[in-house]
C-alpha positions in Angstrom: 80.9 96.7 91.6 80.5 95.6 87.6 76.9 94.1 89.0 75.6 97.3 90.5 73.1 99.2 87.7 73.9 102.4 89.4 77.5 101.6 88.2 76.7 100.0 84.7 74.3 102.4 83.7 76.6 105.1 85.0 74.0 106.9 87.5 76.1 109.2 89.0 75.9 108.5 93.0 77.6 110.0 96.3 79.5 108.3 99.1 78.7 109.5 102.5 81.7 108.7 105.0 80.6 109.0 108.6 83.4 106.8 110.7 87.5 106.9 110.5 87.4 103.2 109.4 91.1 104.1 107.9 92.1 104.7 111.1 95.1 102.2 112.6 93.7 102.5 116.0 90.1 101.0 114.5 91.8 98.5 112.2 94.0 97.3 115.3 95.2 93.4 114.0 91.7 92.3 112.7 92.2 90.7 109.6 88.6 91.1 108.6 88.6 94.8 109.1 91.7 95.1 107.5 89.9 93.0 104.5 87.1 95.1 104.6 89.1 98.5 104.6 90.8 97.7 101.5 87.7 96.7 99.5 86.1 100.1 100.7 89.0 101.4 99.9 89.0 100.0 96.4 85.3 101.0 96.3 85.5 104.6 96.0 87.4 105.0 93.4 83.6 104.8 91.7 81.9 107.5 93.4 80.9 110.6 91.6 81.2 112.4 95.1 81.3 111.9 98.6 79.7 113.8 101.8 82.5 113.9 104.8 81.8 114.6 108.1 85.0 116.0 109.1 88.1 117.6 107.0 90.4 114.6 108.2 88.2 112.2 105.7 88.5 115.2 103.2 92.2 115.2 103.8 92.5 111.0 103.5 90.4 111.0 100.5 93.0 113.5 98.8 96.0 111.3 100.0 94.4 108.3 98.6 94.6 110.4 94.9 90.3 110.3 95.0 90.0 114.0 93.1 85.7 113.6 93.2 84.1 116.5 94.7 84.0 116.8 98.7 80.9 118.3 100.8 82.2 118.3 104.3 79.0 118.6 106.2 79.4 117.8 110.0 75.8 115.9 111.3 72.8 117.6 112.8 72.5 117.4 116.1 69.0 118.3 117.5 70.7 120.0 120.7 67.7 122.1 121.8 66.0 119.2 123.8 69.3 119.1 126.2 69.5 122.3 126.6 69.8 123.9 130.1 69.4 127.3 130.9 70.8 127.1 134.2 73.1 124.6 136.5 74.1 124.1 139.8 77.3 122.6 140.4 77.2 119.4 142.8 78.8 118.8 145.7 80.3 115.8 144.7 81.5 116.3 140.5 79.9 113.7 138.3 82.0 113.3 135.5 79.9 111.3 132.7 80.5 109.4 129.8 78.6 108.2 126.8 79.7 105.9 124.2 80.5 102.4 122.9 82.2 100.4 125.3 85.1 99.3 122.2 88.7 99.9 122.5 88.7 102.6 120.2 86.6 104.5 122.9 89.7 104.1 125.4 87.4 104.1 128.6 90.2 102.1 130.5 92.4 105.8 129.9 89.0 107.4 131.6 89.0 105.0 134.2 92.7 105.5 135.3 92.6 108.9 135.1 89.6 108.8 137.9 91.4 106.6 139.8 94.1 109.5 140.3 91.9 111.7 141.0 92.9 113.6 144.6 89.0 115.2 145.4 86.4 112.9 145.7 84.2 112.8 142.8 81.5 110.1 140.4 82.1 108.5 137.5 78.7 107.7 135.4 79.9 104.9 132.0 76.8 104.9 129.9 76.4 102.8 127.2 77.4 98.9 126.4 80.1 97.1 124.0 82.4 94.1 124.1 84.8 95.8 126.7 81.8 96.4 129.4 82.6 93.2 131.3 86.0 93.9 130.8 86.3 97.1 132.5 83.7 96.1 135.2 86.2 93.1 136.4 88.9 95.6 136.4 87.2 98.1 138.7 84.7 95.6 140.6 85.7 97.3 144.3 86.1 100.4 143.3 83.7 103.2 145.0 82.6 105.9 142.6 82.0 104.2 139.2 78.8 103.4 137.7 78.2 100.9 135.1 74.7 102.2 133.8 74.6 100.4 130.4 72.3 101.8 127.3 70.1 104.4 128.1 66.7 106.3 126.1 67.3 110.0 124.8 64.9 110.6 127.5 67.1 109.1 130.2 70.6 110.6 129.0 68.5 114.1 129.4 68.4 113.6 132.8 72.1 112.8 132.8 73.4 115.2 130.9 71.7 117.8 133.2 73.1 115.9 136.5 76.5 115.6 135.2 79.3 118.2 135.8 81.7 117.2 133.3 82.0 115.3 130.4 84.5 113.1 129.1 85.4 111.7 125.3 88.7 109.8 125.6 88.2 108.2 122.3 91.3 107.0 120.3 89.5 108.1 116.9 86.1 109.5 117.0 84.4 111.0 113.5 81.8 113.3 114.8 81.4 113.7 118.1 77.5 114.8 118.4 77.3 113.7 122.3 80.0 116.6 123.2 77.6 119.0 121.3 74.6 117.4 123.8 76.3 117.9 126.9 77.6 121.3 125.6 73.9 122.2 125.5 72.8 120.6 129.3 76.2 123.0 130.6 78.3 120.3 131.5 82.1 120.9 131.0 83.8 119.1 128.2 87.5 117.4 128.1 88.3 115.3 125.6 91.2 114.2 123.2 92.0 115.1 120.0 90.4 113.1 117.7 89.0 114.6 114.5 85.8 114.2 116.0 86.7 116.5 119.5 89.6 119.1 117.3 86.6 119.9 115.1 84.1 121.2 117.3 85.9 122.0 120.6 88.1 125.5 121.0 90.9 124.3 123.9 90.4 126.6 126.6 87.3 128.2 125.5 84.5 125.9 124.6 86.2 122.9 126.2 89.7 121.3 127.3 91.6 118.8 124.6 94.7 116.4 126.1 
């Protein structure tokens, strides 16, 4: 940090925290994240300010004694391209995800909860990560789950509006912006209670948190 000019000159500058990389679930055993955590850490002891995108970093910034000045200011989201004015429910539900395919994103809680599931219904995975293979393996002659990898805005358009539900089952999630796009296409939203889900979703009324 003594080798940054905007720090020796003492140009005031701003911190803006998108991702719960304090989180235990994220950190896991990694040494290198746990390395990395406690140099950022260290880090923002210097910052004239920060930008938050959710009051937990607020909150974890006050419990780390860091008394700068906090904007918490949640991420646009450009919903109006996913919007749907109306929707017909289909015969068969398609339940839909959309995310990193990372432990932190818990899609094996997802999977196992569709695998209980007494009414017949689809399961769409969009997106890729280290634990795609993973989870493929595990449900490789299953019926009902589709493995469609990354998509284009343009394609997830076309799934939002398909989709009946959608599920975050996330272990820690900052912002979630992708509930806010299927909000907007009228798909149903469960999640769990990450800061990310708690701060945008009203349980029973704007969605359902477990």
């Amino acid at each position: 940090l003594k080798s940054c000019p905007f720090i020796r000159n003492c140009v005031p500058f701003i911190v803006s925290i998108h991702s719960m990389f304090f989180h235990k679930q994220w950190l896991g055993l990694n040494p290198f994240k746990w390395c990395a955590f406690y140099r950022i850490k260290r880090a923002l002891k210097a910052a004239s300010g920060f930008r938050a995108v959710n009051g937990k970093i607020q909150d974890q910034l006050r419990r780390w004694g860091l008394e700068q000045p906090v904007l918490v200011e949640p991420t646009p989201v450009d919903t109006e391209k996913f919007f749907v004015a109306e929707k017909k429910p289909n015969a068969v539900p398609i339940i839909l995800f959309v995310g990193r395919l990372s432990a932190e994103k818990n899609v094996a809680l997802l999977i196992r909860a569709f695998l209980e599931l007494e009414e017949p219904a689809i399961l769409k995975i969009v997106g890729d990560g280290p634990q795609r293979a993973w989870l493929q393996k595990r449900v490789a002659d299953t019926k009902g789950i589709e493995f469609l990898g990354h998509k284009s805005h343009e394609d997830l358009m076309e799934l939002y509006e398909s989709a009946d539900i959608f599920v975050l089952p996330s272990n820690t999630e900052s912002f979630g912006w992708v509930m806010l796009e299927d909000a907007a296409a009228k798909c149903a939203i469960v999640a769990t209670r990450p800061p990310g889900a708690s701060a945008i979703i009203q349980d029973g009324k704007t969605g359902i948190l477990i």
